[in-house]
C-alpha positions in Angstrom: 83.3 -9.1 45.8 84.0 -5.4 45.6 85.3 -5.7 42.3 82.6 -7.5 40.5 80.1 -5.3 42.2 82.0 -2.1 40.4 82.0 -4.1 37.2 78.3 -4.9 37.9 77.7 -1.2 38.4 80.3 0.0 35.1 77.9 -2.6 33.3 74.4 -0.8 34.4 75.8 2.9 33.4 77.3 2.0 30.1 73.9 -0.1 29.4 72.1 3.6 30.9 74.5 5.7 28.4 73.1 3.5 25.4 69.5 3.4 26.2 70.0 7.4 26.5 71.6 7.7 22.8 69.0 5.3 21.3 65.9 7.6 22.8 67.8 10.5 21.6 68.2 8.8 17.6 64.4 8.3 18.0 63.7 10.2 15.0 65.7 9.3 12.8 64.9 7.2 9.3 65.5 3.5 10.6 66.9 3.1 6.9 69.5 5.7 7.2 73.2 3.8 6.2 76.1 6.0 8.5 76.8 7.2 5.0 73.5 8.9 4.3 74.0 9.8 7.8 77.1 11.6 7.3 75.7 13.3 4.1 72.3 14.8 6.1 74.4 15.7 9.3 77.6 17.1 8.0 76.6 20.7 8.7 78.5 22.2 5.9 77.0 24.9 3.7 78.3 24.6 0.1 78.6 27.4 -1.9 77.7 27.1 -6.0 78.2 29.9 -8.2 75.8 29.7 -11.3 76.9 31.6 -14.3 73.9 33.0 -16.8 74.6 34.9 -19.8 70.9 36.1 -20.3 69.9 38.8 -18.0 68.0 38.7 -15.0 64.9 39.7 -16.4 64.7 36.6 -19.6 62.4 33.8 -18.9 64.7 31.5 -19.0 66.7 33.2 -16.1 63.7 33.9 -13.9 63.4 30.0 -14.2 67.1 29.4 -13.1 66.4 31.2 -10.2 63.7 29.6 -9.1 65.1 26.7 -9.7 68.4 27.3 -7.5 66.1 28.7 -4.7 64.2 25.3 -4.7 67.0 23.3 -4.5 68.7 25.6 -1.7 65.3 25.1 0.5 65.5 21.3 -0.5 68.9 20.9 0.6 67.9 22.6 4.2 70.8 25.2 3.4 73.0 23.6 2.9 73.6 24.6 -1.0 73.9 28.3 -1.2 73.8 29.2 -5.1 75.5 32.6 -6.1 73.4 33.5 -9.7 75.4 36.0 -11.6 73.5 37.3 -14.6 74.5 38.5 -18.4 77.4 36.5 -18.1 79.0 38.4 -15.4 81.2 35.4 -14.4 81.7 33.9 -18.5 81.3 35.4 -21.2 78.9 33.4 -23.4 82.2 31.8 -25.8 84.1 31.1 -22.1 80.7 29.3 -20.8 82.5 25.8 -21.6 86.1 26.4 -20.9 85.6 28.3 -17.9 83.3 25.6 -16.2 86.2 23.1 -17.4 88.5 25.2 -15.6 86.5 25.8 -12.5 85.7 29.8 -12.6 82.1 29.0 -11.9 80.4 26.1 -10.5 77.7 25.8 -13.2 76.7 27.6 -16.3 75.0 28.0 -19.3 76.5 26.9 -22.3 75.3 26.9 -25.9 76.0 24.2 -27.5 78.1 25.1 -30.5 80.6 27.0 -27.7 81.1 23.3 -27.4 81.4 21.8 -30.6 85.2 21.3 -30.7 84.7 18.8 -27.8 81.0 17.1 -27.8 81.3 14.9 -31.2 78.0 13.8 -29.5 75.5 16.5 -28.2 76.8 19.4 -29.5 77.7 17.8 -33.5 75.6 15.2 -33.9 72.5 16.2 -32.8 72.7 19.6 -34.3 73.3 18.1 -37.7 71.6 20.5 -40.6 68.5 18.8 -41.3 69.0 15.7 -39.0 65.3 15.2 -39.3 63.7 16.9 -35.6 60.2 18.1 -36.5 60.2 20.3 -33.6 62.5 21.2 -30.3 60.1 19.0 -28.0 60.6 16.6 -30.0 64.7 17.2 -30.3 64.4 17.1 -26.4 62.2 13.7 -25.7 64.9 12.0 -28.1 67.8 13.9 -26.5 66.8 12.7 -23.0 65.9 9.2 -24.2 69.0 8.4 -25.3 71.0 9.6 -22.8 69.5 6.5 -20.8 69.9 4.2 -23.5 74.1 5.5 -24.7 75.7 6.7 -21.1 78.7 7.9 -23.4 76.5 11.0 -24.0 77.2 11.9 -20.2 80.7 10.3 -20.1 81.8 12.6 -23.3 81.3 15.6 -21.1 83.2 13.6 -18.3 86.1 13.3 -19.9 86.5 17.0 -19.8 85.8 17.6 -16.2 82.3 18.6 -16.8 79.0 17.3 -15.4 76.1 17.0 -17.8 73.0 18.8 -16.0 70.8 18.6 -19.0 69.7 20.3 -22.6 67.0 22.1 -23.9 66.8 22.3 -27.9 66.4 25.7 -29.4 64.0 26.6 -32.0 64.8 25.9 -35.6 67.3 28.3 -37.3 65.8 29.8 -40.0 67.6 32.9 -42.2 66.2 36.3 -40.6 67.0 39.2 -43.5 67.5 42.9 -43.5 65.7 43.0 -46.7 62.6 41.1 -48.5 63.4 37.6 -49.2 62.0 37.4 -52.6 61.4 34.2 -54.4 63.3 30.7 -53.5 64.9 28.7 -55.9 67.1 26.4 -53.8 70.7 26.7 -53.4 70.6 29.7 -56.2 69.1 32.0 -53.9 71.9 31.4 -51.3 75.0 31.5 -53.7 76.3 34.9 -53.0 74.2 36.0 -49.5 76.3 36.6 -47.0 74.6 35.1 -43.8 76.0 35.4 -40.7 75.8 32.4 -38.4 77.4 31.0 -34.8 76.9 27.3 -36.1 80.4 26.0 -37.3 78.2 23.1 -39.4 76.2 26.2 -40.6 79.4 27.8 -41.6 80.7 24.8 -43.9 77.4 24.0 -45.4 76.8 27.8 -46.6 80.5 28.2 -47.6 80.5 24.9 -49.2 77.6 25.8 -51.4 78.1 28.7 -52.8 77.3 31.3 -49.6 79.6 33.8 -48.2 79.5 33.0 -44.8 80.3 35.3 -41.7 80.9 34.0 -38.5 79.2 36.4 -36.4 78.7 35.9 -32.4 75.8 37.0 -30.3 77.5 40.1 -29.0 78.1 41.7 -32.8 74.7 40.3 -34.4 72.6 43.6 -34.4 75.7 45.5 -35.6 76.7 43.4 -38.5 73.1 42.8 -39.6 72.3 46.7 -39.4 75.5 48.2 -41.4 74.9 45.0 -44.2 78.4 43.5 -43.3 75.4 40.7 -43.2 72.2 40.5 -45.1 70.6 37.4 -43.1 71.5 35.9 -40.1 70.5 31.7 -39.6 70.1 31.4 -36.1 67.0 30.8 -33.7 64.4 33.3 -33.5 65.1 33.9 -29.5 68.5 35.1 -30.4 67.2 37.6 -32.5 65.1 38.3 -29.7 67.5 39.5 -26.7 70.2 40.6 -28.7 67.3 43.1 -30.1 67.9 41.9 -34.0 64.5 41.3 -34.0 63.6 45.0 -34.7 65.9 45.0 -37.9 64.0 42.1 -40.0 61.9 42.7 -43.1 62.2 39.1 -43.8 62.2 36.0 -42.8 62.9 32.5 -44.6 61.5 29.4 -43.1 62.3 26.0 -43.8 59.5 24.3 -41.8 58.8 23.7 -38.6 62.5 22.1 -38.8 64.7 24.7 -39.7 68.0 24.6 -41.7 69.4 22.7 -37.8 68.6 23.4 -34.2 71.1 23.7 -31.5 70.8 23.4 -28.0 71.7 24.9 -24.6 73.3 23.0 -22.0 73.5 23.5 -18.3 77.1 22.0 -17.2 78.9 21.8 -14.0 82.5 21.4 -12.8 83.1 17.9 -12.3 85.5 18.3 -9.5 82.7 20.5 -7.5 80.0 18.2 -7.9 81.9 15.1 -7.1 82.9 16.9 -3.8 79.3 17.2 -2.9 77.6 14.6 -0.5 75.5 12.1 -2.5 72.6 13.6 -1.5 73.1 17.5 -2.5 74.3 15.6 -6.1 71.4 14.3 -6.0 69.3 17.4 -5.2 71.2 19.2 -8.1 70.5 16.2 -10.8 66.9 16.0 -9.9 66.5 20.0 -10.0 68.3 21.0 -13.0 66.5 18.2 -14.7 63.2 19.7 -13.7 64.9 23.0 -15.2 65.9 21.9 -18.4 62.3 21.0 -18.5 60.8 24.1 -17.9 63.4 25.8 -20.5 62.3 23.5 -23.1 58.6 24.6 -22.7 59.8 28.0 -22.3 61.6 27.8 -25.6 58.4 26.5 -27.2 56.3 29.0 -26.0 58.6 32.0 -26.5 59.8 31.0 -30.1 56.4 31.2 -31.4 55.4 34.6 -29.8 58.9 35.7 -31.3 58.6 34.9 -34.7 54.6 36.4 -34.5 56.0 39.3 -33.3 58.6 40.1 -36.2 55.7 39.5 -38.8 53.1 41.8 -36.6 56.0 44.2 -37.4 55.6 43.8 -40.8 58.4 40.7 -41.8 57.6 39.5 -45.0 57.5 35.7 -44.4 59.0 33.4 -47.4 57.4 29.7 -46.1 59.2 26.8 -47.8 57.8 23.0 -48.0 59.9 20.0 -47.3 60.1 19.7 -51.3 61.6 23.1 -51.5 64.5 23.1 -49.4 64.8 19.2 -50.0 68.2 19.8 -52.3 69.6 21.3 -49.3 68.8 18.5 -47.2 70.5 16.0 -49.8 73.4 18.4 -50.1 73.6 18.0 -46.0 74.1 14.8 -46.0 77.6 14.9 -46.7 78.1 16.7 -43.3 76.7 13.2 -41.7 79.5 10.7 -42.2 82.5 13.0 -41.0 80.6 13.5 -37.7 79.7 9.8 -37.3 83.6 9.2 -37.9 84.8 11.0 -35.2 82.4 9.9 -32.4 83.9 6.4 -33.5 87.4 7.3 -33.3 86.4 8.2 -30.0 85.1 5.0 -29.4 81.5 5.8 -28.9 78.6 4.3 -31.0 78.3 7.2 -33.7 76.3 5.2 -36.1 73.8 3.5 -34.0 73.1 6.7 -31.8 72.8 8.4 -35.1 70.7 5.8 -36.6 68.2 6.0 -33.1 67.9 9.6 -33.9 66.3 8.8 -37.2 64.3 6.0 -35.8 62.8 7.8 -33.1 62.3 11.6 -34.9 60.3 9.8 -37.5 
């Protein structure tokens, strides 16, 4: 009798203890899984370092923090970013290899830094003259298709590296040291030597009768100002912080489209993120997609008060119509077929995304 009365009473306290842990998970979400659990409850704090190559002061930076300080207060800090500005972490041509490699957590990258290794984003979407009227519209079709061909994202997997998202540039046009004069197709290219960071840009001007000169960010302002360069074919906002901008009397514009637009990309480790809980991945996704948002409008806005700056400063403006520069566009399209040839020998569908691309841009 003794014994069943000290089972009866084991019974009663164990049945106390459960009643007292249930009250005490009161507030919980009834729909939590003990994974989701595990992920809200872990108490860790993860440090992310960010790598920017702008400075602190750029729009596009003051945007990056902001964003890394929502998703820190999101995550109930438990994602501490460290933001290192003007590429204090990577240099801007190290931006893929040392995200690949793990020396920071997340960085911008532009994407011809990453040409050699995206047949996709960074080749052929930044075809010359693939057909984008503007960069919003470069950036709907980017983000469209990314839903539609996940081997966009898995071709940035396959080197360790998370896609975090794009925003398109403005269109390259030819900024000049001089007065551009009068256009008559590829004749008034044969000889200019145009600098440019864009290895299709590089072919096509070479390839036509250009001298082209591989010139990087960092020796823009030099090479344009001692003529080692007369024109540089970039985006208008590179002219812009690497203070080029100053040096142009003249400007040639192929449209609203530009001779090609690149893009910049916000990539992650792929080790790092996949060590995260599900939920701070999540966090990140969700926030650097709202980021690569604002940087597209950002790039909108800033492009056009860029180039109305340089002709307030008195760049003479040389304005071509589609018809104009449509030789060069022909002349392009033998760029197209190598591209689409070695997305397929990767096995992804480099014909069909390319042939979306012209679907949806027109």
């Amino acid at each position: 009798m003794k014994k069943i009365t000290k089972i009866m009473t084991l019974i009663a306290a164990m049945l106390l203890i459960v009643s007292a842990l249930a009250a005490c998970g009161g507030n919980s979400n009834e729909g939590d899984t003990p994974e989701s659990k595990a992920n809200k409850d872990d108490g860790k704090v993860y440090e992310i370092t960010v790598n920017m190559t702008q400075a602190p002061m750029a729009t596009t930076s003051v945007a990056l923090q902001e964003a890394c300080d929502a998703i820190e207060e999101a995550s109930g800090g438990r994602l501490k970013f460290q933001v290192e500005f003007g590429g204090n972490i990577l240099g801007i041509m190290e931006t893929w290899t040392g995200v690949a490699d793990g020396r920071a957590d997340i960085s911008f990258c532009p994407s011809n830094v990453a040409s050699d290794y995206l047949s996709l984003t960074s080749n052929l979407f930044c075809l010359p003259f693939i057909g984008f009227d503007n960069a919003q519209q470069a950036y709907d079709v980017y983000n469209q298709l990314r839903e539609e061909y996940p081997e966009i994202d898995e071709e940035f997997e396959a080197y360790g590296v998370k896609n975090l998202g794009a925003f398109f540039n403005g269109p390259d046009q030819i900024f000049l040291n001089h007065a551009p004069g009068k256009f008559e197709g590829m004749e008034s290219i044969k000889g200019m030597k145009l600098g440019t960071s864009e290895a299709f840009l590089v072919q096509f001007i070479n390839k036509n009768g250009g001298a082209a000169v591989f010139t990087s960010s960092a020796d823009l302002y030099t090479n344009l100002d001692s003529g080692v360069i007369e024109g540089m074919s970039t985006h208008a906002l590179l002219m812009q912080v690497t203070k080029s901008d100053e040096l142009v009397k003249g400007i040639i514009e192929f449209g609203d489209e530009g001779m090609m637009r690149g893009c910049s990309l916000m990539i992650m480790n792929l080790d790092t993120f996949n060590s995260l809980p599900e939920d701070l991945q999540q966090l990140i996704v969700d926030g650097f997609a709202d980021y690569c948002a604002k940087g597209q409008e950002i790039q909108n806005n800033d492009v056009a008060s860029e180039m109305q700056k340089m002709k307030d400063n008195g760049a003479e403006v040389l304005t071509l119509t589609a018809d104009q520069y449509e030789p060069l566009r022909e002349l392009a399209k033998a760029m197209v077929d190598p591209v689409i040839q070695t997305a397929n020998d990767k096995g992804y569908r480099g014909q069909e995304i390319y042939d979306r691309i012209q679907e949806l841009s027109k």
